[in-house]
Backbone as CSV, one residue per row, in Angstrom:
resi,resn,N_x,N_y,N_z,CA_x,CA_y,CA_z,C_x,C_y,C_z
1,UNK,29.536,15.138,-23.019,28.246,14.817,-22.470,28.379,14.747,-20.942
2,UNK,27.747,14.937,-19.959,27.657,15.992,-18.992,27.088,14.005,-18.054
3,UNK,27.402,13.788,-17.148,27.190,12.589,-16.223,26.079,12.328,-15.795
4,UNK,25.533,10.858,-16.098,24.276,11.073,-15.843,23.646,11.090,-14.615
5,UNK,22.848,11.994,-13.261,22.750,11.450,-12.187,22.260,11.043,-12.089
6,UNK,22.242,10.376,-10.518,21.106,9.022,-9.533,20.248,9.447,-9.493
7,UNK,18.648,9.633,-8.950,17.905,9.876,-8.423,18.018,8.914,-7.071
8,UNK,16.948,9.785,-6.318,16.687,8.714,-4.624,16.370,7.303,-5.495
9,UNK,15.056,6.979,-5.992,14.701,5.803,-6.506,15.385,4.895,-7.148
10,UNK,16.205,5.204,-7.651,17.640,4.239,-8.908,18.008,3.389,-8.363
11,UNK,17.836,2.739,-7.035,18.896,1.806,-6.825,18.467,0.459,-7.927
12,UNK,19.397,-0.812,-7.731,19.089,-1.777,-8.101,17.598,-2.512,-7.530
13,UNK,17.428,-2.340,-5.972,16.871,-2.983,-5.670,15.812,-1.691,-5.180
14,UNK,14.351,-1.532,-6.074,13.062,-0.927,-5.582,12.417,-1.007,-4.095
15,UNK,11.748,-0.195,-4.095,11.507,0.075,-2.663,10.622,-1.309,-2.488
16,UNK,9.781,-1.352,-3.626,8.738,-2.646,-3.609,8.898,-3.645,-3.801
17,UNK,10.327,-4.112,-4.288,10.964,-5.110,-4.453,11.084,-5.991,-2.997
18,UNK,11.001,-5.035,-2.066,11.637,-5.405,-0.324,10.136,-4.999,0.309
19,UNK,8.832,-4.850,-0.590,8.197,-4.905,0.558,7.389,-5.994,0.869
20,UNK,6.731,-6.264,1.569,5.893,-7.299,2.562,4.629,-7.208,1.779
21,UNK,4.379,-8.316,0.998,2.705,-8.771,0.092,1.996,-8.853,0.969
22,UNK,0.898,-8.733,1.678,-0.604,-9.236,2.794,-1.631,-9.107,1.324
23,UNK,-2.999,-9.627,2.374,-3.874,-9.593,1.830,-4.354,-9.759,2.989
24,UNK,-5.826,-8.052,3.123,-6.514,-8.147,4.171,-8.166,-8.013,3.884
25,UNK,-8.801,-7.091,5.214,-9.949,-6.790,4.739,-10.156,-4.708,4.972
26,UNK,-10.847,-3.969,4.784,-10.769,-3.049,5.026,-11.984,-2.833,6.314
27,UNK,-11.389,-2.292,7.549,-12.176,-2.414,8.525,-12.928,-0.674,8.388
28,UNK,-12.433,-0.107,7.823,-13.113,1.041,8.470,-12.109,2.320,7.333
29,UNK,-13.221,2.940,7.011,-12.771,3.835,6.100,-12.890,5.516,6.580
30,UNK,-11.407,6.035,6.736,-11.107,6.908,7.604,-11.092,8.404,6.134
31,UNK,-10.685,9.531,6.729,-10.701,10.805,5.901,-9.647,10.836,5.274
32,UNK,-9.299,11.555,4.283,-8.519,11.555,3.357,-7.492,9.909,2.812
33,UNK,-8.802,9.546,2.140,-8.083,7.894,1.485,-7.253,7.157,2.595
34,UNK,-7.607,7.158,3.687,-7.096,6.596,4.546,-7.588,5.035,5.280
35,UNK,-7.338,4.125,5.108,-8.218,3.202,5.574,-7.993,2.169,6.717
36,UNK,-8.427,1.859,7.761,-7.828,0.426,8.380,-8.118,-0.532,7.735
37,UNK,-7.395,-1.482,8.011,-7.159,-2.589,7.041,-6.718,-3.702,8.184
38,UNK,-7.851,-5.021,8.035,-7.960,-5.829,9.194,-6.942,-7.018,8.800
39,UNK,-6.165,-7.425,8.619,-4.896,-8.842,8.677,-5.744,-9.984,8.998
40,UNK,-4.765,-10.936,8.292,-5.597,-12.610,8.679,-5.478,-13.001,10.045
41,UNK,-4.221,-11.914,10.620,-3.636,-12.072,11.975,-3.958,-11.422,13.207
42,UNK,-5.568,-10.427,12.488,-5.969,-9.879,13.085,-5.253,-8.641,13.621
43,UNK,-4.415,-8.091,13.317,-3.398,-6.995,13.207,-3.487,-6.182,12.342
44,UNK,-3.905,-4.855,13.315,-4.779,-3.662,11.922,-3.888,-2.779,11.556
45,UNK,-3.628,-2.268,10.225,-2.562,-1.746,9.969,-3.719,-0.037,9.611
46,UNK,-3.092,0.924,9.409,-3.326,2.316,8.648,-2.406,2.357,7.475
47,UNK,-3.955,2.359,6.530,-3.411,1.974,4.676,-3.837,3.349,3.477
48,UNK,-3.066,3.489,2.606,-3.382,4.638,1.648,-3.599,3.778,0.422
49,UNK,-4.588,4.307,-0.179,-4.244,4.125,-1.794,-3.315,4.405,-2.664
50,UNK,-3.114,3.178,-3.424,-1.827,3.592,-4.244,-1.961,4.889,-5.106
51,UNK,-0.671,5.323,-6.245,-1.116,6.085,-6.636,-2.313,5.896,-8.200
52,UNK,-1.957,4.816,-8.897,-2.311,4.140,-9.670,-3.871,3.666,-9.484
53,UNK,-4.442,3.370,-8.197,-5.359,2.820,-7.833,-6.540,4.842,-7.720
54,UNK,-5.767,5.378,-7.085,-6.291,7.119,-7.336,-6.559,7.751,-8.969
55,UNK,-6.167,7.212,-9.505,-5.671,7.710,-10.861,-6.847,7.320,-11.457
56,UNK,-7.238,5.668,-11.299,-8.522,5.442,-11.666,-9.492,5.368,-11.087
57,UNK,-9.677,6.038,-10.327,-11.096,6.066,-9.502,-11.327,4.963,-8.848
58,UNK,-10.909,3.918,-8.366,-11.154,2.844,-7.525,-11.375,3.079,-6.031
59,UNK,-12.545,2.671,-5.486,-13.444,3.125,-4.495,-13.139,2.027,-3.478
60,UNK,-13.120,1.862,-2.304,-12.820,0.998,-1.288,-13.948,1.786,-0.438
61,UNK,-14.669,0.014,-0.176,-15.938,0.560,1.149,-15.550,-0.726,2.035
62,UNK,-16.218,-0.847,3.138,-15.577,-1.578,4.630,-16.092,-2.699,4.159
63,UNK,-15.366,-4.320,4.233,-15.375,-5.318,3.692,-14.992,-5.588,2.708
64,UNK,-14.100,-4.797,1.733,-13.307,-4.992,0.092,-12.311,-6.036,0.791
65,UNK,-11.979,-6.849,0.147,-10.526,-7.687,0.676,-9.630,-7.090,-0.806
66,UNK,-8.588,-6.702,-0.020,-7.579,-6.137,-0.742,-6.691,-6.325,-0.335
67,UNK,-5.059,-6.280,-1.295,-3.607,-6.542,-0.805,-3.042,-5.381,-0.883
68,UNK,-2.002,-5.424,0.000,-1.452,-4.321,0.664,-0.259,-4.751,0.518
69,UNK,0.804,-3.707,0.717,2.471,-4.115,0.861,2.979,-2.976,1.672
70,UNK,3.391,-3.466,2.406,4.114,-2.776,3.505,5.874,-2.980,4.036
71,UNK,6.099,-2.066,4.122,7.838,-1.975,4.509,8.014,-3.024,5.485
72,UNK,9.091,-3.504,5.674,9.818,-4.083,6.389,9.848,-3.458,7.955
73,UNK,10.378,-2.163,7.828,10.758,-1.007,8.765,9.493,-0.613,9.718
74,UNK,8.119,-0.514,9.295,7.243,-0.046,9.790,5.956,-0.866,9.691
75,UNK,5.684,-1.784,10.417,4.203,-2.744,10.110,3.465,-1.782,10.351
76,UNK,3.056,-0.955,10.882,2.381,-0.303,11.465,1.297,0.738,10.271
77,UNK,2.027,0.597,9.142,1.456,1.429,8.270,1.657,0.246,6.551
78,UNK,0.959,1.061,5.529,1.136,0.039,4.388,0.719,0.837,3.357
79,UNK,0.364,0.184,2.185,0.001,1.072,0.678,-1.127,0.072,0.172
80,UNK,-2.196,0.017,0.197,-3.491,-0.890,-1.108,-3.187,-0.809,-2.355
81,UNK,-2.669,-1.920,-2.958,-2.412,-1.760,-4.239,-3.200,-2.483,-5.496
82,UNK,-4.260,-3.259,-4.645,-4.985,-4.072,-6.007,-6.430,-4.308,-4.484
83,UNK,-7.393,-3.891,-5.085,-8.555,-4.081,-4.809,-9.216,-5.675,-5.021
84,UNK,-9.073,-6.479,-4.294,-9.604,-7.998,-4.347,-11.105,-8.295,-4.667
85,UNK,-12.236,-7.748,-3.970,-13.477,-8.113,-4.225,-14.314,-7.266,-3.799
């Protein structure tokens, strides 16, 4: 039987395991699923829909409060992963 390989993703520890939970508001809804997304800290990040959140048709218009998770490496950018209100 022939070894099984890694993929990039395999480690122990997930990419999302290490990322940064927020919860913001969506300031402004840009072209291609792209959105700003306003912080409690007032610090606007550029956010995508997850893929899961695409899959089912979930719609984001300016004022949704939604959580986001973002890398460690890059505040500057993030992923919407659960639509709040």
């Amino acid at each position: 039987m022939p070894p099984q390989r890694r993929r990039a993703g395999d480690d122990e520890e997930g990419a999302s395991e290490n990322a940064i939970e927020l919860e913001g508001t969506v300031a402004a809804v840009l072209a291609g699923t792209m959105f700003r997304v306003k912080l409690a800290n007032e610090h606007l990040v550029l956010a995508h829909i997850s893929g899961k959140m695409r899959k089912r048709f979930i719609r984001l218009v300016v004022g949704d409060r939604v959580k986001i998770e973002m890398s460690p490496y890059d505040t500057d950018k993030a992923r919407i992963v659960y639509r709040l209100g």
